[in-house]
N, C-alpha and C positions, 0 to 999 in steps of 0.2 A: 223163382230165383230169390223167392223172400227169405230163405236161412243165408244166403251168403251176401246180405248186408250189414252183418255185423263183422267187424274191420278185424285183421289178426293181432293182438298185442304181443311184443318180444320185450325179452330182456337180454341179460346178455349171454344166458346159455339156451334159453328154453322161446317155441313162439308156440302161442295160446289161439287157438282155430278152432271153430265151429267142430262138434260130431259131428261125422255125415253118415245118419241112415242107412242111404243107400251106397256104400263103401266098402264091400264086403271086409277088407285090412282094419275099416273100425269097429265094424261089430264086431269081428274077432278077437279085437284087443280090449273091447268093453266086456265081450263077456271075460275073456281071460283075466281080466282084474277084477271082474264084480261077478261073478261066481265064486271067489275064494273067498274060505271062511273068517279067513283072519283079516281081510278087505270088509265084509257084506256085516260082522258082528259090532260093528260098530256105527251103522249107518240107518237111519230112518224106525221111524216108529214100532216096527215089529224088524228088528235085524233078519235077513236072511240070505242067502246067496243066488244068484239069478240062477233061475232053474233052466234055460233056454237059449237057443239062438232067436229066436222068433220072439220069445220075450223081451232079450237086449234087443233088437234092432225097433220093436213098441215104444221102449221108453227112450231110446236114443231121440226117436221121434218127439215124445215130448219132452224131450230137453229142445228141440232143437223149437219147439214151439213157445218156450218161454223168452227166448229172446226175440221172436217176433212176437210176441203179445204184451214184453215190459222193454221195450226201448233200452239198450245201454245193459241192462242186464242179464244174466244165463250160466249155461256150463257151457267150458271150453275144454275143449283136449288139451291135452299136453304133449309137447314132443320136444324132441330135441333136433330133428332134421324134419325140415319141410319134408322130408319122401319117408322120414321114418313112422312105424302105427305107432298113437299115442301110449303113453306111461302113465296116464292116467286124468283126471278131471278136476279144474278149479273152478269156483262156483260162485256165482253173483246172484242171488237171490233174494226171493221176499220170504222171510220164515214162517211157516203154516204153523196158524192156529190146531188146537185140541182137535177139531172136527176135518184139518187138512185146507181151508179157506184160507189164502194170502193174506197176512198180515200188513203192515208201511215199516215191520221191521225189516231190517235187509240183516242177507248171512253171505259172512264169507264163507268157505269150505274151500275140503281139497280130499281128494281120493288117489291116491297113488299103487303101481303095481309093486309086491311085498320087493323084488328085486331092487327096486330104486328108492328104496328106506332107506335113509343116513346118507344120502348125498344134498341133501339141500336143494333137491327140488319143490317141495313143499312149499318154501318159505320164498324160495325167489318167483316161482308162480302164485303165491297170496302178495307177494311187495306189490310185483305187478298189477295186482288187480285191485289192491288198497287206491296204488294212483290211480287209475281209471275213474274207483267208485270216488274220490277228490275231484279228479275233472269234472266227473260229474255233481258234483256237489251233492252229494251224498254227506250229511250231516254227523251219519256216524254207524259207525258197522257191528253188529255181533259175531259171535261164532258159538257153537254149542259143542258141545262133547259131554258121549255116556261117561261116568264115575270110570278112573282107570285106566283112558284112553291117551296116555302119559304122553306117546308121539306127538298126538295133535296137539295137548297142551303144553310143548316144549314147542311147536310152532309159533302158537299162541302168544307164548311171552316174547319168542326173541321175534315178534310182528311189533312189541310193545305194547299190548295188548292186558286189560285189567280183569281181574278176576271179578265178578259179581255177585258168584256164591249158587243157589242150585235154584233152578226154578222148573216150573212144570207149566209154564204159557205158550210153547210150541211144543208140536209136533204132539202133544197128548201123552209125553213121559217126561221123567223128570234127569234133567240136563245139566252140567255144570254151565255156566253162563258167562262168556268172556265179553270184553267191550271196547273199541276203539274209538276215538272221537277226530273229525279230520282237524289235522292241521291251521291253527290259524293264520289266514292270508298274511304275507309279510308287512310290518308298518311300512306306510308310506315314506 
């Protein structure tokens, strides 16, 4: 029962729930968003598209294991009805160093299915999880994007989100590098 102790976060169109593995409705929609090209060319250190069902339903796995293993943090689904299969994945993580090793930096993310481009699901599933990572007292969030990936970085800004310029400290290519810093507590 340890994946389904992390709590579901909503906002006010979209509610953010664990992947479940074993779901056959999620692995279907994982692979159906992460096997396409125009999703998979933009993601992770060698881009490419999931080659499998067996492979999606692997790594669902360990997504589902990053949130039992970092407290508070992980990927969530995305959906729009509790009964509907997810649109896609927002993401609370630690950003892997050059060799893949967790870093203490945190990334936000978001993967969404190409159908639900340009509706603002992106951004109302990263609002939501900015609050979160403040609950948590997360001191302050990155996000990275290959050169190009215009989408995410028009996420990026209307998140408020700062540009840093390109670096090559995650993931072992090099990144354009956004920055949010949380909020400071209200004066007394």
């Amino acid at each position: 029962m340890g994946h389904h102790v992390r709590v579901d976060l909503r906002s006010e169109r979209l509610i953010l729930r664990p992947w479940y593995p074993d779901d056959p409705t999620d692995v279907a929609a994982a692979y159906d968003i992460y096997s396409r090209p125009e999703v998979a060319r933009w993601l992770g250190s060698q881009p490419k598209p999931w080659g499998s069902v067996d492979e999606t339903r692997q790594r669902l796995e360990r997504w589902q294991q990053v949130g039992e293993q970092h407290p508070g943090l992980g990927l969530w689904a995305i959906t729009v009805n509790r009964h509907d299969p997810p649109i896609g994945t927002v993401l609370l993580v630690r950003l892997p160093d050059g060799q893949g090793e967790p870093t203490d930096d945190i990334e936000i993310g978001w993967h969404l299915h190409p159908d639900c481009w340009g509706q603002g699901y992106a951004t109302e599933a990263a609002e939501r999880l900015l609050q979160h990572a403040w609950d948590l007292e997360i001191p302050e969030v990155n996000a990275v994007a290959y050169p190009g990936n215009d989408r995410s970085v028009a996420v990026m800004e209307r998140l408020g989100m700062e540009r840093q310029g390109s670096t090559d400290r995650w993931y072992g290519v090099t990144l354009d590098w956004w920055l949010l810093e949380a909020p400071l507590p209200p004066a007394a």
